[in-house]
N, C-alpha and C positions, 0 to 999 in steps of 0.2 A: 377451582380456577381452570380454564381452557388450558390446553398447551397446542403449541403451532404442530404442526406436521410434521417438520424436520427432524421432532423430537418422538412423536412416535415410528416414524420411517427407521429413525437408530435403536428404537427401543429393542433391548434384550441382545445387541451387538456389538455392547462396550465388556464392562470387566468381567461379566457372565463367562463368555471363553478362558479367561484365565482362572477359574476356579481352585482347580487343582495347583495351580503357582501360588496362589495366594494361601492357599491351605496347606501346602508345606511354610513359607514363610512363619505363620502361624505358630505351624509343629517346632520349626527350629527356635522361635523366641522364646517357646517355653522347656526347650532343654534338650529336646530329641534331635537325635542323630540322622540329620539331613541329608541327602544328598543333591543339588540342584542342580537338576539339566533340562529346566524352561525354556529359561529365553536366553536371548543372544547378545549378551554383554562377551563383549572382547573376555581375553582372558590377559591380556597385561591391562597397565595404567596407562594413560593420557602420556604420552614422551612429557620428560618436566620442559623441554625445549617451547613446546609448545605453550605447556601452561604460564613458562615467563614469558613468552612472545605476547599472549593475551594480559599479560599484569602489567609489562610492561606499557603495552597500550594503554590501560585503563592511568596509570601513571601517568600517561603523556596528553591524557584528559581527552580521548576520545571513548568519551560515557555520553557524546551528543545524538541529537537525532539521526539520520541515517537518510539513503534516499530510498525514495518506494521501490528501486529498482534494485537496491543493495549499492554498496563500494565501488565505487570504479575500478580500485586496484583490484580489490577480488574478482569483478565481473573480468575484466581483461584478460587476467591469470585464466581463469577457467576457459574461456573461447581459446586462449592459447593451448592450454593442456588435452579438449579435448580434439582442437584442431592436429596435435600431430599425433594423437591416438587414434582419429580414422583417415585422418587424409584428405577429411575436407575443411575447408576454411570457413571459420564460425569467426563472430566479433561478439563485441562486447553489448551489443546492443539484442542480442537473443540470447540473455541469460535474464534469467530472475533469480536476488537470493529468497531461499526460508529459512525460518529453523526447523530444520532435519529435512528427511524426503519425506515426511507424514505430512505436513504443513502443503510441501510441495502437489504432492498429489490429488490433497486436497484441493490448491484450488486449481491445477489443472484438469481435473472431473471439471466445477465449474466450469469453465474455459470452455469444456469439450462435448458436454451433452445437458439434459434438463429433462423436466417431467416427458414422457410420449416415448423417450426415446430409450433405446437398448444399448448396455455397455457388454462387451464378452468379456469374462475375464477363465484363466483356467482353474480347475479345481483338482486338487487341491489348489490353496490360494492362502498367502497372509494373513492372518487374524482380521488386520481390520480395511482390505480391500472393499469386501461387502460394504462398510461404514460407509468408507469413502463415496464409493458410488450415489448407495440410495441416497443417501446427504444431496444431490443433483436434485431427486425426484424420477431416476433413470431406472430402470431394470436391471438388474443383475442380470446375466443369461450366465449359467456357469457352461462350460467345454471340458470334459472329463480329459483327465490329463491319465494317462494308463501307463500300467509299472512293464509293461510287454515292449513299448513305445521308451523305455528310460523314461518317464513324465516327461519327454517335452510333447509340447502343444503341437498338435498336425493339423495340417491344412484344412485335409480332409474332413475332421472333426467339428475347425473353424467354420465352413461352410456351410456344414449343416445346420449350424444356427443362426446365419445373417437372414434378416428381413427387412423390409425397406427401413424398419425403424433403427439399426442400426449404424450406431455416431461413433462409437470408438471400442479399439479392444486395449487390453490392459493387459500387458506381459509382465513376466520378473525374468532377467536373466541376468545371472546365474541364478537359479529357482529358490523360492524359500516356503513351504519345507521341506524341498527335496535335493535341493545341489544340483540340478540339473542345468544343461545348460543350451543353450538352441544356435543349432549350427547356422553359419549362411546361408544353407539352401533353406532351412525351417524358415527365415527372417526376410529370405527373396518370394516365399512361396506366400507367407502372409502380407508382405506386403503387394503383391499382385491381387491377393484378394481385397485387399483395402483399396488400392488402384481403381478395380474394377466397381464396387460398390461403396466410393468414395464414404471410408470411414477414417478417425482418427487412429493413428497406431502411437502408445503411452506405454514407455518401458522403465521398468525401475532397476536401475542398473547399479544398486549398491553395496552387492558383493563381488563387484567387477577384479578388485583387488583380490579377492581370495580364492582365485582358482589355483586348481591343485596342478604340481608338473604332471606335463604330459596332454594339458587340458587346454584349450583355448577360447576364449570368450570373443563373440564378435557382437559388437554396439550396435544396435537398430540404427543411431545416427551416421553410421559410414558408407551408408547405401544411398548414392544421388540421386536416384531415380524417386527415392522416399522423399525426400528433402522438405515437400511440401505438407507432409502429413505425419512425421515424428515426431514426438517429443520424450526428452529424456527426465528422469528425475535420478537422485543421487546425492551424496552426503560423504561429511568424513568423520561419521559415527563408527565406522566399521573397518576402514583402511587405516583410520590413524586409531584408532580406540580412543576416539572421541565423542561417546553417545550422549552425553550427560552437555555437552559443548551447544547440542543443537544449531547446526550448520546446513544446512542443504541449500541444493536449487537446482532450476528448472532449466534446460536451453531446448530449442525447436526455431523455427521459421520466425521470421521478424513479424511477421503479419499477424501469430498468435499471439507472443510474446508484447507484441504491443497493446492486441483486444485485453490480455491479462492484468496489463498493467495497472487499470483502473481498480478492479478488484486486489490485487496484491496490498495497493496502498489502504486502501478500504478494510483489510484483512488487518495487516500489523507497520507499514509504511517501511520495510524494509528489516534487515536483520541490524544486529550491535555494531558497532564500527571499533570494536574492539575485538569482540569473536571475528569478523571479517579479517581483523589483521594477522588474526591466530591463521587463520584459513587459509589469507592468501601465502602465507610463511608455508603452510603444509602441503601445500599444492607444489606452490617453488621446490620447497626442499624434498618432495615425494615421502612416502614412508618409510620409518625405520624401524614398524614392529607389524608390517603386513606381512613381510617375508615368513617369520618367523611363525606366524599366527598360522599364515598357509601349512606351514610343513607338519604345527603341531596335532592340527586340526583333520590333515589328512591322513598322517598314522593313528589319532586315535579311531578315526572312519576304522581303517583297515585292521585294529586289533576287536573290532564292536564285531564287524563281519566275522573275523576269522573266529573270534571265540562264540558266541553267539550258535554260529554256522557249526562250531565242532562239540559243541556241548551243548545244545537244546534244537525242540524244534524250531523254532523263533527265526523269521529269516530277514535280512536286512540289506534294503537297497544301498549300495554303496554310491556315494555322493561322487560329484565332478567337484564342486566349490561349495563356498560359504560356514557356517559353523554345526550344520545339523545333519543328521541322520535320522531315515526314518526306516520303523520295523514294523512288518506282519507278525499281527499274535494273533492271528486267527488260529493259531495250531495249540492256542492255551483253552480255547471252548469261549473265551470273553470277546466282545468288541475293544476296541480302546477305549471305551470312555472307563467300562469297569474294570477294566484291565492298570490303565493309569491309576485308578482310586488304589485298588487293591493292591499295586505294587508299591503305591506310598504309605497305605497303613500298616501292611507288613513288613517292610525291609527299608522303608527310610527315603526311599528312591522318588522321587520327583519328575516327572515326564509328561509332554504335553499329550492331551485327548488327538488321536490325528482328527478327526469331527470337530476340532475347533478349526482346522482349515477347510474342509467341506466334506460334502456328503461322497465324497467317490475316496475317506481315509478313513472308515468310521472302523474297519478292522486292524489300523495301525494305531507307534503313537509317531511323537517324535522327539528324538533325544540330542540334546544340546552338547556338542562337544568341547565344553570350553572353561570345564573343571581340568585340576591339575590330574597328573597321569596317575599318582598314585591314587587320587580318588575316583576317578575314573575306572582303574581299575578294580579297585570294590565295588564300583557301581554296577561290571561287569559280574561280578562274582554274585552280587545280591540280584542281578536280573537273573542270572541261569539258573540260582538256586529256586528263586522262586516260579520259573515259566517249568521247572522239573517239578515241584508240589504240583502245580496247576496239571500239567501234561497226565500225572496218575490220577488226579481225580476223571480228568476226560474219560483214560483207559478204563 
């Protein structure tokens, strides 16, 4: 039988990247001693506040349909929250809910470009940004994000990729998989380039919550000059440790938000009106295990650096935000991808291929810091033990 387009455009871009996650899961079902630093599940539980805020709604029989555009109370809450986060005035009428920012970004791709047309995103890059995009019919263009530069994305580099065909760039800030985070002048300097060669600028802003002290994260949305050409996406899979909840959504320009509209309904006709009530409770009452998640997230960054850094050659960019660190093993003789195999069949350790985020990480991986400290630090002890075998075989 035929299959459409869409599906070969994604073919080979879904669970292929997680190999190695799924291959430890595997190892650990049948008895071996795991250690999982994939992916990015919080490391507390869901506040139970939250969880009865959602029971109790489903009690109060809001299991009904929903609008295409989400809740009003949540939509409201959100134009409030991020209105006094940048300082300028959003309403309720330029938000969309989804569930999660995956849902979201999907369809704001739609929204924002279509076959012919070029998307920039940086690489490294998300797992499944590439998805998103080709899913359009749009181009990938990647922009090499460089460890010399902190990976953030530079103008300069921007530039060099725009062609008339370009419709929108796709940022992450605070970065994932690197923590990185893009200052106001990075976020003045691209959007002048969008300015100038009117393209969309789409940032995924859902490690916003977990910048590290000392760090500051600035919103593509609080620059007025952008106003007409932002859109944000964003969730509270990650600030509240609520990934399993699938909650996100979208705000930008009334005028987007509107073209969206027909598609959103089209898509799923809105989020739960019970999960909306958890959300807009979460939003109100802000986080009470982000703080937490930040502090613990950025000392185990700084014991990966310092022991890593003092005990192999192995070196590791240290993160601004989010839950992950990523490491050069180019000094093992491996790339990352047989570098991750090898350190999961010998010592248990679990770590993403950095070539599952793009071709500018194929010599790193990247390690999820969001196991407990005590296992964490064996995971430290079984990485140096094993990048020291590796290092004598080079010599």
């Amino acid at each position: 039988m035929k299959h459409t387009a869409i599906t070969q455009r994604l073919s080979g871009l879904g669970g292929a990247k997680w190999e190695i996650h799924r291959r430890g899961r595997e190892l650990a079902t049948q008895g071996k001693d795991i250690i999982e630093l994939t992916i990015g599940e919080p490391d507390v539980s869901t506040p139970p506040e939250l969880v009865e805020a959602a029971c109790d709604a489903m009690r109060r029989g809001r299991t009904t349909y929903s609008s295409g555009r989400g809740e009003i109370g949540l939509r409201t809450v959100l134009a409030e929250h991020h209105s006094r986060k940048t300082g300028r005035q959003f309403g309720a009428n330029q938000v969309l809910c989804f569930p999660g920012t995956q849902t979201a970004l999907f369809a704001i791709l739609l929204g924002a470009a279509e076959a012919g047309d070029d998307v920039l995103v940086g690489d490294p890059m998300y797992a499944t940004y590439e998805g998103v995009i080709r899913a359009t019919g749009a181009t990938v263009v990647p922009v090499p994000l460089r460890p010399e530069n902190g990976f953030r994305i530079r103008a300069d580099d921007i530039a060099e990729k725009i062609t008339p065909r370009t419709r929108a760039i796709l940022l992450t800030t605070p970065h994932n998989p690197t923590g990185a985070i893009l200052t106001a002048k990075d976020i003045e300097a691209i959007g002048k380039l969008a300015q100038e060669n009117d393209f969309w600028i789409i940032s995924d802003e859902v490690y916003e919550e977990l910048v590290f002290d000392g760090e500051e994260h600035h919103s593509a949305l609080k620059f007025g000059d952008l106003a007409d050409r932002v859109i944000i996406a964003s969730s509270i899979s990650k600030s509240h440790a609520a990934p399993g909840f699938r909650s996100g959504w979208c705000i930008g320009p009334t005028e987007f938000v509107e073209a969206l509209l027909p598609l959103s309904e089209t898509m799923l006709f809105g989020n739960q009106p019970f999960i909306a009530d958890m959300t807009e409770a979460a939003i109100r009452g802000g986080s009470t295990v982000a703080g937490g998640m930040r502090d613990r997230f950025r000392a185990r960054a700084v014991t990966l650096e310092q022991r890593l850094h003092g005990e192999s050659a192995i070196r590791v960019h240290r993160p601004q935000a989010g839950m992950f660190a990523v490491i050069n093993v180019s000094a093992t003789g491996m790339n990352g991808d047989d570098y991750a195999l090898d350190l999961l069949n010998e010592t248990g350790v679990a770590v993403m291929p950095g070539a599952s985020f793009g071709e500018t990480m194929t010599d790193w991986i990247r390690v999820a810091l969001t196991v407990s400290d005590e296992q964490f630090a064996t995971a430290c002890d079984r990485i140096i033990a094993h990048a020291g075998k590796l290092r004598e075989n080079v010599a």
